[in-house]
GUVEXDREN-713545 format. One record per residue: x, y, z of N, C-alpha, C in turn; residue number from 1. Coordinates in Angstrom, 3 decimals. Example, Ala and Ser with C-alpha at 12.3 -4.5 7.8 and 13.67 -1.06 7.14 Angstrom:
<rec><n_c1>13.190</n_c1><n_c2>-5.690</n_c2><n_c3>7.800</n_c3><ca_c1>12.300</ca_c1><ca_c2>-4.500</ca_c2><ca_c3>7.800</ca_c3><c_c1>13.200</c_c1><c_c2>-3.300</c_c2><c_c3>7.800</c_c3><n>1</n></rec>
<rec><n_c1>12.850</n_c1><n_c2>-2.250</n_c2><n_c3>7.080</n_c3><ca_c1>13.670</ca_c1><ca_c2>-1.060</ca_c2><ca_c3>7.140</ca_c3><c_c1>12.900</c_c1><c_c2>0.030</c_c2><c_c3>7.870</c_c3><n>2</n></rec>
This chain:
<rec><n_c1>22.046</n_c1><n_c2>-13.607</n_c2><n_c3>-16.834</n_c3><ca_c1>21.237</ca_c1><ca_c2>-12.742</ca_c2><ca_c3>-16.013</ca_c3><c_c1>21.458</c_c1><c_c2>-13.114</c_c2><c_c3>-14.545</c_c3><n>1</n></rec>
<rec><n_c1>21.793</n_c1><n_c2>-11.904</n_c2><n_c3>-13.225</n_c3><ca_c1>22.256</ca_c1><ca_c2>-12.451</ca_c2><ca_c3>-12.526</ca_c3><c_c1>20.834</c_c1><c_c2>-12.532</c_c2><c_c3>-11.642</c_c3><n>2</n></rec>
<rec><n_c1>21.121</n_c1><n_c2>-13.243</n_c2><n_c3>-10.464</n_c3><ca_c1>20.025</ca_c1><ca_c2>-13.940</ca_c2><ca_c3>-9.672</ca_c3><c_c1>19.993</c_c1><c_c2>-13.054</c_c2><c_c3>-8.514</c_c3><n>3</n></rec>
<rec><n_c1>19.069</n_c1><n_c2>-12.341</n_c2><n_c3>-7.988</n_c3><ca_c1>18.904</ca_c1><ca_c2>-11.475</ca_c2><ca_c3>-7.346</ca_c3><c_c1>18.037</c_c1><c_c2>-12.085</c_c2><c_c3>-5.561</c_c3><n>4</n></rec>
<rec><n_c1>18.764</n_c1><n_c2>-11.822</n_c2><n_c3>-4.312</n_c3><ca_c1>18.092</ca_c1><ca_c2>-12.810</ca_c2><ca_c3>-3.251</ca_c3><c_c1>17.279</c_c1><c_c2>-11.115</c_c2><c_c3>-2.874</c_c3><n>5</n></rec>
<rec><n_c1>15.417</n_c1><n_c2>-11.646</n_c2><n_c3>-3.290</n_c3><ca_c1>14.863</ca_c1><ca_c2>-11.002</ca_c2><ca_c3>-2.479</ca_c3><c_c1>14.411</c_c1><c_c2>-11.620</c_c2><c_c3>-1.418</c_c3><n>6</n></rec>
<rec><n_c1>14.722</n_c1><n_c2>-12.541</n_c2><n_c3>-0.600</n_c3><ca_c1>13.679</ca_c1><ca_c2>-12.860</ca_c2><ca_c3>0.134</ca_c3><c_c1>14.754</c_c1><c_c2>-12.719</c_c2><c_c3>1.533</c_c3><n>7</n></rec>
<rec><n_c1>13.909</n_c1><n_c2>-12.972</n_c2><n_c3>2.937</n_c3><ca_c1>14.808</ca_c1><ca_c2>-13.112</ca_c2><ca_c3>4.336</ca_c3><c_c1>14.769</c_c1><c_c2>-14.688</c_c2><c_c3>4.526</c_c3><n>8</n></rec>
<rec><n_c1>15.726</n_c1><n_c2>-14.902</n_c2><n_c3>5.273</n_c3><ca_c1>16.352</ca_c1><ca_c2>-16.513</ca_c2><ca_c3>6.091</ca_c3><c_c1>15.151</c_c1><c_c2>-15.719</c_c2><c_c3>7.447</c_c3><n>9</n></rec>
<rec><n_c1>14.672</n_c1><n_c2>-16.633</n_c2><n_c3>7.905</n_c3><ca_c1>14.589</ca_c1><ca_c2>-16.594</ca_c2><ca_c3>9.077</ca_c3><c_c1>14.983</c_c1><c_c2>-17.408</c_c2><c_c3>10.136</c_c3><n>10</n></rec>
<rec><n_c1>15.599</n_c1><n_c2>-16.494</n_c2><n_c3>11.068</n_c3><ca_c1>16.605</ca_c1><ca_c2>-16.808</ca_c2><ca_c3>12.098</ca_c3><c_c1>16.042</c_c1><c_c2>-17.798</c_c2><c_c3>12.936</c_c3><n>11</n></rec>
<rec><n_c1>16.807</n_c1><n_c2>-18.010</n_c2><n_c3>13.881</n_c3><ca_c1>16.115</ca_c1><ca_c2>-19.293</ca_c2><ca_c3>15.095</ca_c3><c_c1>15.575</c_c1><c_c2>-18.443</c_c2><c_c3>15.912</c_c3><n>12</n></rec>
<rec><n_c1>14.860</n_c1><n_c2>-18.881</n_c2><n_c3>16.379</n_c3><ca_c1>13.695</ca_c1><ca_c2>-18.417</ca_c2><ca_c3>17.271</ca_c3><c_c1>13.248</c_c1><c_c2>-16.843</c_c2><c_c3>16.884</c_c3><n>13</n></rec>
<rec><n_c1>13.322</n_c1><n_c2>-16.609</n_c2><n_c3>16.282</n_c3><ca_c1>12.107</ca_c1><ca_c2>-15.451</ca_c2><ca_c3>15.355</ca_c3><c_c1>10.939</c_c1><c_c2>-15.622</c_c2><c_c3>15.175</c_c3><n>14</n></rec>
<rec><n_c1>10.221</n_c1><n_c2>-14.823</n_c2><n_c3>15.559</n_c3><ca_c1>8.459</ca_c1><ca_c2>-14.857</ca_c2><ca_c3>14.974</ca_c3><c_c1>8.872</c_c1><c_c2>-14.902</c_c2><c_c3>13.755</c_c3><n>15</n></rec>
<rec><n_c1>7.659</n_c1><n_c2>-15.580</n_c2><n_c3>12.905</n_c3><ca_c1>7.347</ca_c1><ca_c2>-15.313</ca_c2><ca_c3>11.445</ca_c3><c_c1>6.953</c_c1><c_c2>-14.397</c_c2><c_c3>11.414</c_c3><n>16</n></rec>
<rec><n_c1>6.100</n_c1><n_c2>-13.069</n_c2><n_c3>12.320</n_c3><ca_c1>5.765</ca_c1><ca_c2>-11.979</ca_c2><ca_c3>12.140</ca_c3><c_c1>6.649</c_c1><c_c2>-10.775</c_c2><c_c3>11.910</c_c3><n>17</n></rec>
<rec><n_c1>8.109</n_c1><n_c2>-11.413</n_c2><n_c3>13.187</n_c3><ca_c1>9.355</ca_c1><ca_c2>-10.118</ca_c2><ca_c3>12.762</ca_c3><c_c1>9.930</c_c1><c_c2>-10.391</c_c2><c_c3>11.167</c_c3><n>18</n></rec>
<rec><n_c1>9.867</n_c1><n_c2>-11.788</n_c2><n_c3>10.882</n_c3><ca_c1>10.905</ca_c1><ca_c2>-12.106</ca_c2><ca_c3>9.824</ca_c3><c_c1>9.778</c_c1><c_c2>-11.133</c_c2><c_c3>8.525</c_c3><n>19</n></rec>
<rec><n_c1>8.208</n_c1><n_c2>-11.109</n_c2><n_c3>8.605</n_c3><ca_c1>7.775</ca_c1><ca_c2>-10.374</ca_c2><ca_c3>7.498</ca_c3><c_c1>7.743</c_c1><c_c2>-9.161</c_c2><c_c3>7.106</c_c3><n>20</n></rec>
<rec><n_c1>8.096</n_c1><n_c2>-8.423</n_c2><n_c3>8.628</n_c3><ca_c1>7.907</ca_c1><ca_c2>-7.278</ca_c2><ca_c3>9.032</ca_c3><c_c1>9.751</c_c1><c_c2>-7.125</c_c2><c_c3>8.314</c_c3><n>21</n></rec>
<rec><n_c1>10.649</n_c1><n_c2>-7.712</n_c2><n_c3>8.135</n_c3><ca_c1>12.102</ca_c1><ca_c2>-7.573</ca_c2><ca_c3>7.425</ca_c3><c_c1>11.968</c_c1><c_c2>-7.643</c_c2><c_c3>6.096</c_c3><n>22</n></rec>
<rec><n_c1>11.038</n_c1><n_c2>-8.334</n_c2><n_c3>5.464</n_c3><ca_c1>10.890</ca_c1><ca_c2>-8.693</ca_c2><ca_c3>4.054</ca_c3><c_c1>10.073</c_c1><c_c2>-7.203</c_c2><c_c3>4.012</c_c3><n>23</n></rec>
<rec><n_c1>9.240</n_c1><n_c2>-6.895</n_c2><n_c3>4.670</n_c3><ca_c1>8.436</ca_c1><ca_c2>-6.137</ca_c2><ca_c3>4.106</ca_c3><c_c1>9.202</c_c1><c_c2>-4.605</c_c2><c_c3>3.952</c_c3><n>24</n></rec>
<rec><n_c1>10.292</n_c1><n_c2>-4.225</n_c2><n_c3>4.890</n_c3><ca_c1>11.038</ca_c1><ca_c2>-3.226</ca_c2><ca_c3>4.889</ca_c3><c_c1>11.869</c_c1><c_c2>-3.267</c_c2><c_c3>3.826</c_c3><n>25</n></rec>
<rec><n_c1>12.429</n_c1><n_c2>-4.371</n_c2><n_c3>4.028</n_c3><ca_c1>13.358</ca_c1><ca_c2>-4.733</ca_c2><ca_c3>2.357</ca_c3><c_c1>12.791</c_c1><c_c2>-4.418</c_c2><c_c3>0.689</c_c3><n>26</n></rec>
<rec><n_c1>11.467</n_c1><n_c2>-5.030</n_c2><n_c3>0.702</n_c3><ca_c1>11.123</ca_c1><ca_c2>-4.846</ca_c2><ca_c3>-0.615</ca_c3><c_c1>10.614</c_c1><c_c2>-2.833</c_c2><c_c3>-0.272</c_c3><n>27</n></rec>
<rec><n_c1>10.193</n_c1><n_c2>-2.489</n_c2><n_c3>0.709</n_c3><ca_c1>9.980</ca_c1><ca_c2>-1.023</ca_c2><ca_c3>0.475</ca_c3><c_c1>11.085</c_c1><c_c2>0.300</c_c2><c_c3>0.305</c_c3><n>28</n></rec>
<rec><n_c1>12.013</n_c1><n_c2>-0.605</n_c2><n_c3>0.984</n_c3><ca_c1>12.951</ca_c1><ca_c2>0.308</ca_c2><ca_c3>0.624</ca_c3><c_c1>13.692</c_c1><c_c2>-0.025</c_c2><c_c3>-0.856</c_c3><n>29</n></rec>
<rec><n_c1>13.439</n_c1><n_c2>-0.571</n_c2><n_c3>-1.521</n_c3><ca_c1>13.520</ca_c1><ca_c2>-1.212</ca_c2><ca_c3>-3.058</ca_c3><c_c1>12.845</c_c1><c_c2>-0.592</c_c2><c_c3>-3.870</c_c3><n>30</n></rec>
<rec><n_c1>11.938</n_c1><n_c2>-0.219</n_c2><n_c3>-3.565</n_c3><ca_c1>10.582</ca_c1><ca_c2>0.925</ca_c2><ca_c3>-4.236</ca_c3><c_c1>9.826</c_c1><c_c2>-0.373</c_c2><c_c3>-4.640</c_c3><n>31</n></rec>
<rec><n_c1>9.781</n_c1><n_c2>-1.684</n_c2><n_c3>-4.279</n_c3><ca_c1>8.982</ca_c1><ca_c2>-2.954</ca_c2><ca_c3>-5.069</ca_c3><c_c1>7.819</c_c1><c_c2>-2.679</c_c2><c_c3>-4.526</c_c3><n>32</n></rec>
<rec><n_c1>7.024</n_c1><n_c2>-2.296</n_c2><n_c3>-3.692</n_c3><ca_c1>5.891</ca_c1><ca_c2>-2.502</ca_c2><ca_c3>-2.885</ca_c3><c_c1>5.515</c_c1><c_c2>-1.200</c_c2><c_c3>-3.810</c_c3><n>33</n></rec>
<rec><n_c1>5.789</n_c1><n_c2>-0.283</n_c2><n_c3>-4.119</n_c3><ca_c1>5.008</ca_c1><ca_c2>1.354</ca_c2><ca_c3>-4.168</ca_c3><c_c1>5.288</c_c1><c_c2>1.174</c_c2><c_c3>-6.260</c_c3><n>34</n></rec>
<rec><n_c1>5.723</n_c1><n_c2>0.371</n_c2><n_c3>-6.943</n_c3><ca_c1>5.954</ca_c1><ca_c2>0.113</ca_c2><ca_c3>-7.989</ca_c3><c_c1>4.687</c_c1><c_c2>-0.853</c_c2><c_c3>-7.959</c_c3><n>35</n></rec>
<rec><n_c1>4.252</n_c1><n_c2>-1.899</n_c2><n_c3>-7.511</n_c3><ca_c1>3.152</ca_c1><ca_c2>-2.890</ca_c2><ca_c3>-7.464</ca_c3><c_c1>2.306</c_c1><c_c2>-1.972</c_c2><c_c3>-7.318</c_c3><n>36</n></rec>
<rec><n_c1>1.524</n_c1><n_c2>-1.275</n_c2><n_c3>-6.327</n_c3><ca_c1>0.711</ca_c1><ca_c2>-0.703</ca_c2><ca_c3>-6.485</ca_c3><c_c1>0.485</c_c1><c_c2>0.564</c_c2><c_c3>-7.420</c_c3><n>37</n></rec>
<rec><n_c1>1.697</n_c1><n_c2>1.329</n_c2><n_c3>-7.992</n_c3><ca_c1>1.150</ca_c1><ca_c2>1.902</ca_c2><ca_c3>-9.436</ca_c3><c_c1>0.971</c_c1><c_c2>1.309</c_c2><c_c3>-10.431</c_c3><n>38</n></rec>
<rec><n_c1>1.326</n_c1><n_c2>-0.276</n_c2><n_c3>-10.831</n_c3><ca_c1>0.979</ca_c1><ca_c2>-0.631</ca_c2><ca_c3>-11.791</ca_c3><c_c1>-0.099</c_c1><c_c2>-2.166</c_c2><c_c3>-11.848</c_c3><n>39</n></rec>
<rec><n_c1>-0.680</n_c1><n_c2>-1.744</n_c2><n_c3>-10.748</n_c3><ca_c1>-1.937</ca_c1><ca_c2>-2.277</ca_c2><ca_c3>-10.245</ca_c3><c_c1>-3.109</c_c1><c_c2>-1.536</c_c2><c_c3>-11.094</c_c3><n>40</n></rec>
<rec><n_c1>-3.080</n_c1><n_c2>-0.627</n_c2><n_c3>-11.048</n_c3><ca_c1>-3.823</ca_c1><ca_c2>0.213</ca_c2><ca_c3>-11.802</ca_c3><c_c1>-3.443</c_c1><c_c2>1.475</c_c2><c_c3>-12.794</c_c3><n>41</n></rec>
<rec><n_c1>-4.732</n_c1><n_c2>2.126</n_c2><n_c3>-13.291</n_c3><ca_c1>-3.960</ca_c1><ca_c2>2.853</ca_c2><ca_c3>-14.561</ca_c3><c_c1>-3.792</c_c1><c_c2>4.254</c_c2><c_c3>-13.693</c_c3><n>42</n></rec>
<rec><n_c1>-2.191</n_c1><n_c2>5.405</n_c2><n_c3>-14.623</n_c3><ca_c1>-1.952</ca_c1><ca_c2>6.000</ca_c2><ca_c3>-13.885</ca_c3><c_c1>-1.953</c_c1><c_c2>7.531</c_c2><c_c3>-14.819</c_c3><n>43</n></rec>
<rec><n_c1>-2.915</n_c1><n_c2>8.111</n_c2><n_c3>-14.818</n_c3><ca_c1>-2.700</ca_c1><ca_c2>9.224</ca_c2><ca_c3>-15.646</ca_c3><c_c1>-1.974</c_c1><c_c2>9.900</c_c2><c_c3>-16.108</c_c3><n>44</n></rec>
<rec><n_c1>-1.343</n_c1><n_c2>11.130</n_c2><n_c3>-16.647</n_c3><ca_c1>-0.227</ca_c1><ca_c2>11.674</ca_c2><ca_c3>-17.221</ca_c3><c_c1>-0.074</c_c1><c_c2>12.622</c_c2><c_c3>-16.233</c_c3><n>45</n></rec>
<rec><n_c1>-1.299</n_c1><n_c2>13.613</n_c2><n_c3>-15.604</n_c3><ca_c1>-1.400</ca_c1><ca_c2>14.279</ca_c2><ca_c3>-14.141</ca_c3><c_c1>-0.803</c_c1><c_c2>13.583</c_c2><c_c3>-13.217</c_c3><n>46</n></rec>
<rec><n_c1>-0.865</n_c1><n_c2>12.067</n_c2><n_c3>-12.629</n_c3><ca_c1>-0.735</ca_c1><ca_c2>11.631</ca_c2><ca_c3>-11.423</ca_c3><c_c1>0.946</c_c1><c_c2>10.793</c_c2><c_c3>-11.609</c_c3><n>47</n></rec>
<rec><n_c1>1.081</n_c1><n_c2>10.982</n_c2><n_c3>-12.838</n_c3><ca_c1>2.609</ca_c1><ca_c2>10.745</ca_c2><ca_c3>-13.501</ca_c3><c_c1>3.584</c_c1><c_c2>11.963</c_c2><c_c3>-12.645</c_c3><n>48</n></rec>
<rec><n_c1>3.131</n_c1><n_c2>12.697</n_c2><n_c3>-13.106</n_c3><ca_c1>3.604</ca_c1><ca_c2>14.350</ca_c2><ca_c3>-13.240</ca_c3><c_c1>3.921</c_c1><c_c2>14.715</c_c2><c_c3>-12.059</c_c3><n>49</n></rec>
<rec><n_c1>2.378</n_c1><n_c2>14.303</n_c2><n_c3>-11.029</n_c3><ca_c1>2.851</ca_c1><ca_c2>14.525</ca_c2><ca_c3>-9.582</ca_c3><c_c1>3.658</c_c1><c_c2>13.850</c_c2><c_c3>-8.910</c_c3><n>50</n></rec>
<rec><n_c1>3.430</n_c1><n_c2>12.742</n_c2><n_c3>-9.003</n_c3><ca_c1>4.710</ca_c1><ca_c2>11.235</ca_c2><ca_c3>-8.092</ca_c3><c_c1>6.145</c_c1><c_c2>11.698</c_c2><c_c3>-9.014</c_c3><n>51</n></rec>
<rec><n_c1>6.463</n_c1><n_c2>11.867</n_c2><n_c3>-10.241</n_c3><ca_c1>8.271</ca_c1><ca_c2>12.419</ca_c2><ca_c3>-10.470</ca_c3><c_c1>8.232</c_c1><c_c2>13.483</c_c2><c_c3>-9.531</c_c3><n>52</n></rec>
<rec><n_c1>7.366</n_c1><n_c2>14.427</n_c2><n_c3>-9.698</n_c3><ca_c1>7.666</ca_c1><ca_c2>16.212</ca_c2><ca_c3>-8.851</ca_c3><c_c1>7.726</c_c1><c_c2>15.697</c_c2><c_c3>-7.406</c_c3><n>53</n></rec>
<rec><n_c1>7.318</n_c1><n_c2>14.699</n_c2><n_c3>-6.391</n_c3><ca_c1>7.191</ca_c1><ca_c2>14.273</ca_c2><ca_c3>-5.035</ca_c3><c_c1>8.612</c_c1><c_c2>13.688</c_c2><c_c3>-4.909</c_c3><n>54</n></rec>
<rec><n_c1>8.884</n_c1><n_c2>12.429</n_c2><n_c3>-6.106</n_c3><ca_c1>10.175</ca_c1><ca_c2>11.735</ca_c2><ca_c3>-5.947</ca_c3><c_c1>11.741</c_c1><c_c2>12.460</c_c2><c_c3>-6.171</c_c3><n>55</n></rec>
<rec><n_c1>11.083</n_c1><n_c2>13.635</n_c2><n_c3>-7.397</n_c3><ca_c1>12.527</ca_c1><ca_c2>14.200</ca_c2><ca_c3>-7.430</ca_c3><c_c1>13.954</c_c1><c_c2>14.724</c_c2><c_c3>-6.495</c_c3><n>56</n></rec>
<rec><n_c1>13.175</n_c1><n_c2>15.316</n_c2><n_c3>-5.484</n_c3><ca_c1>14.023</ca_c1><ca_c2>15.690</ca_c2><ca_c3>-4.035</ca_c3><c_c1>14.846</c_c1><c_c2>14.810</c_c2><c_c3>-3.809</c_c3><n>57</n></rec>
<rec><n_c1>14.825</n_c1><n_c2>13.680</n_c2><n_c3>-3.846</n_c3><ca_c1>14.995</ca_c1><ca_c2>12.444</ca_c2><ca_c3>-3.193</ca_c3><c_c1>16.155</c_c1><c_c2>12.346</c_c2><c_c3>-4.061</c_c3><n>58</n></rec>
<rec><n_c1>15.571</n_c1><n_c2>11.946</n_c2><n_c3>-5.507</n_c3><ca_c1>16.645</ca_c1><ca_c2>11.537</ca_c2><ca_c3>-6.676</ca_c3><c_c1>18.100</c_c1><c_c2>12.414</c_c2><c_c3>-6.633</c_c3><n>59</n></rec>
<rec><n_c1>17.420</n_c1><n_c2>13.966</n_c2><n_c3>-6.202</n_c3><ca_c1>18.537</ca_c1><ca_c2>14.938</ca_c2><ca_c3>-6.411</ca_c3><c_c1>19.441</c_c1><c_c2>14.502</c_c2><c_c3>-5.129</c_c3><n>60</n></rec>
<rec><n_c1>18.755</n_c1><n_c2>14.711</n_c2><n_c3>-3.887</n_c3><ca_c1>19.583</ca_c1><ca_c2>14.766</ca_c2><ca_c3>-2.542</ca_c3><c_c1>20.805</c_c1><c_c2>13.373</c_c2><c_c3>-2.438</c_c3><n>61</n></rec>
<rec><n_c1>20.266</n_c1><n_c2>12.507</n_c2><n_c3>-3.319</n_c3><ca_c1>21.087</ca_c1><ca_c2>11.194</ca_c2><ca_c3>-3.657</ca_c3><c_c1>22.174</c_c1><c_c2>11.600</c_c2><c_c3>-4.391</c_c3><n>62</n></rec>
<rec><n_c1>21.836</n_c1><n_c2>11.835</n_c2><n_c3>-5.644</n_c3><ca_c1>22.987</ca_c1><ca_c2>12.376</ca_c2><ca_c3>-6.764</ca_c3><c_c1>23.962</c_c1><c_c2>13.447</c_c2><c_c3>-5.885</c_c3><n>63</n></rec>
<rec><n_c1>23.495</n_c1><n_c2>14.412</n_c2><n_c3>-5.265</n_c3><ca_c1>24.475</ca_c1><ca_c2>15.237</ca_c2><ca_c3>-5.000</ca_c3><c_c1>25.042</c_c1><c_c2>15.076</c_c2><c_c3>-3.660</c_c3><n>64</n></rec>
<rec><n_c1>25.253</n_c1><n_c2>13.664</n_c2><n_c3>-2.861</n_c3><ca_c1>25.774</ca_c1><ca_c2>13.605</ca_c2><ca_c3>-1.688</ca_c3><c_c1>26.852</c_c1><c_c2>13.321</c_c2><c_c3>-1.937</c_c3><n>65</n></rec>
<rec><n_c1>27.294</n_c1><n_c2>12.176</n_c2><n_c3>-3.020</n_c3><ca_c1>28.757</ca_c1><ca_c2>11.666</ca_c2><ca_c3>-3.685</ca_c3><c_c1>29.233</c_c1><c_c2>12.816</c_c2><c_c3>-4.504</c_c3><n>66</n></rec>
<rec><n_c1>28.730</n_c1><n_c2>14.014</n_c2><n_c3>-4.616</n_c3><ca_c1>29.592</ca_c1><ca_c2>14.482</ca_c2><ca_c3>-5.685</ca_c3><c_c1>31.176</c_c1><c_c2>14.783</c_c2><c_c3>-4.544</c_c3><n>67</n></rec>
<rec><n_c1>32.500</n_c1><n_c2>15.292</n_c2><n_c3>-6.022</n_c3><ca_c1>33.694</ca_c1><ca_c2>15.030</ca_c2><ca_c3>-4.664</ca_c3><c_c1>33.476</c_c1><c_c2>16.285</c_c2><c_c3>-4.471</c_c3><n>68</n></rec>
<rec><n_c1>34.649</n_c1><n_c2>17.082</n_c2><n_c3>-3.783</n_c3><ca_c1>34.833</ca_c1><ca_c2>17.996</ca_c2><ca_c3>-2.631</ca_c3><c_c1>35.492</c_c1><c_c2>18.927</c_c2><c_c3>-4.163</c_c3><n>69</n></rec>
<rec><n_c1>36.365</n_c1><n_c2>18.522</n_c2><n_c3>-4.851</n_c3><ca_c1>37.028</ca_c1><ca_c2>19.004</ca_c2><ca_c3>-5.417</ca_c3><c_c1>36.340</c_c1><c_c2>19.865</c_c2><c_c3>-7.201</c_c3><n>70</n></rec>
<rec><n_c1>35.109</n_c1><n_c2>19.118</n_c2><n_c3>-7.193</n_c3><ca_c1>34.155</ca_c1><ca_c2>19.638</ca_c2><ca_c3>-8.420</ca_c3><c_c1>33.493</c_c1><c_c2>20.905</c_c2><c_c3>-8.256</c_c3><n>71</n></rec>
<rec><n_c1>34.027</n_c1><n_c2>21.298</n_c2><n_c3>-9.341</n_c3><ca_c1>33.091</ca_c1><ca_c2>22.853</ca_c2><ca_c3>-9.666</ca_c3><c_c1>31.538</c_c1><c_c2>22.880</c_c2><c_c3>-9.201</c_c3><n>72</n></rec>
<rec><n_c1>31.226</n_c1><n_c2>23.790</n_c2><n_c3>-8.365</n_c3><ca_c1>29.636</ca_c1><ca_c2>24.100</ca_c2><ca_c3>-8.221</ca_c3><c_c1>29.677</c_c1><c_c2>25.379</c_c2><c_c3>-8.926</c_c3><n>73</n></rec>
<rec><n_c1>28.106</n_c1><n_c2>25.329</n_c2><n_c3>-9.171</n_c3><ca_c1>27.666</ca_c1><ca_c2>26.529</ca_c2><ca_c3>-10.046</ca_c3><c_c1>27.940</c_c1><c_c2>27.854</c_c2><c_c3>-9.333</c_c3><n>74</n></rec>
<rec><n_c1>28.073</n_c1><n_c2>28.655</n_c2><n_c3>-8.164</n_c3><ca_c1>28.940</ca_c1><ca_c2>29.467</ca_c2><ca_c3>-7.466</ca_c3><c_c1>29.884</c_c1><c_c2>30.027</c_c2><c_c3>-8.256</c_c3><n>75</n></rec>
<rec><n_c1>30.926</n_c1><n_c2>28.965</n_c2><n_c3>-8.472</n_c3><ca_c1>32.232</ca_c1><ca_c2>28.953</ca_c2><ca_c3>-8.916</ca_c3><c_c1>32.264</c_c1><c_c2>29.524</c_c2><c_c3>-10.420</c_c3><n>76</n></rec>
<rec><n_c1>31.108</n_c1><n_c2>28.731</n_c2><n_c3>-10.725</n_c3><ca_c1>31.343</ca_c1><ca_c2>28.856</ca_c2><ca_c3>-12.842</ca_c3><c_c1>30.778</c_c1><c_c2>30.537</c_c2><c_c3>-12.759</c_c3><n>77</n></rec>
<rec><n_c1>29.768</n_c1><n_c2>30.955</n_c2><n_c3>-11.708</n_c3><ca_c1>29.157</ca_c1><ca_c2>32.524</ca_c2><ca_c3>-12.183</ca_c3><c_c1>30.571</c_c1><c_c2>33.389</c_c2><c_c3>-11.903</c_c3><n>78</n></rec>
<rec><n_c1>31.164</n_c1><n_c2>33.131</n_c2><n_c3>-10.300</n_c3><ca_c1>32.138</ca_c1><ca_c2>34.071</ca_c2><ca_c3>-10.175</ca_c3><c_c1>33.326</c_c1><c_c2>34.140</c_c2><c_c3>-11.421</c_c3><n>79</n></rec>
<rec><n_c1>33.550</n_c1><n_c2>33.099</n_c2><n_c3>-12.332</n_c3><ca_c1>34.576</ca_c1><ca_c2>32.974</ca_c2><ca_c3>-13.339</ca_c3><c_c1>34.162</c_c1><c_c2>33.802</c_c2><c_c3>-14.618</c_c3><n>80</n></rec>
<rec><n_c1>32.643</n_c1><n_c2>33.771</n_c2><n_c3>-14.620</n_c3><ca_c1>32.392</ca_c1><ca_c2>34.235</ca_c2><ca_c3>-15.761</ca_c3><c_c1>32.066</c_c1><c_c2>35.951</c_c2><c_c3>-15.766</c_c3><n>81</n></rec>
């Protein structure tokens, strides 16, 4: 199992306040901070339902930035058919 570095070095002469304010960006952009607090408490099948429908945009706009240049879009498959 490999060993994963969440934490920051802090630099020389850095506040401890910037170095938390780096940890704290790090684990949020990780989804670790917003994962702790849903399972801090209980989360209904409604409030399930809503946070996928909020996150999905996101999931999609990710997936479809790498697709290549050269792959069929749906455009393509209607004009063929």
């Amino acid at each position: 199992m490999e060993k994963t570095d969440r934490g920051v070095e802090v630099k020389t002469g850095e506040t401890i306040d910037r170095a938390l304010k780096r940890l704290k960006t790090k684990l949020d952009t990780e989804g670790i901070l917003e994962e702790m607090r849903r399972r801090r408490s209980h989360e209904s099948t409604m409030d399930r339902a809503i946070r996928k429908a909020r996150t999905a945009p996101k999931r999609n706009k990710v997936r479809w930035r790498f697709q290549p240049d050269n792959a069929p879009t749906s455009e393509s498959s209607y004009e063929e058919a």
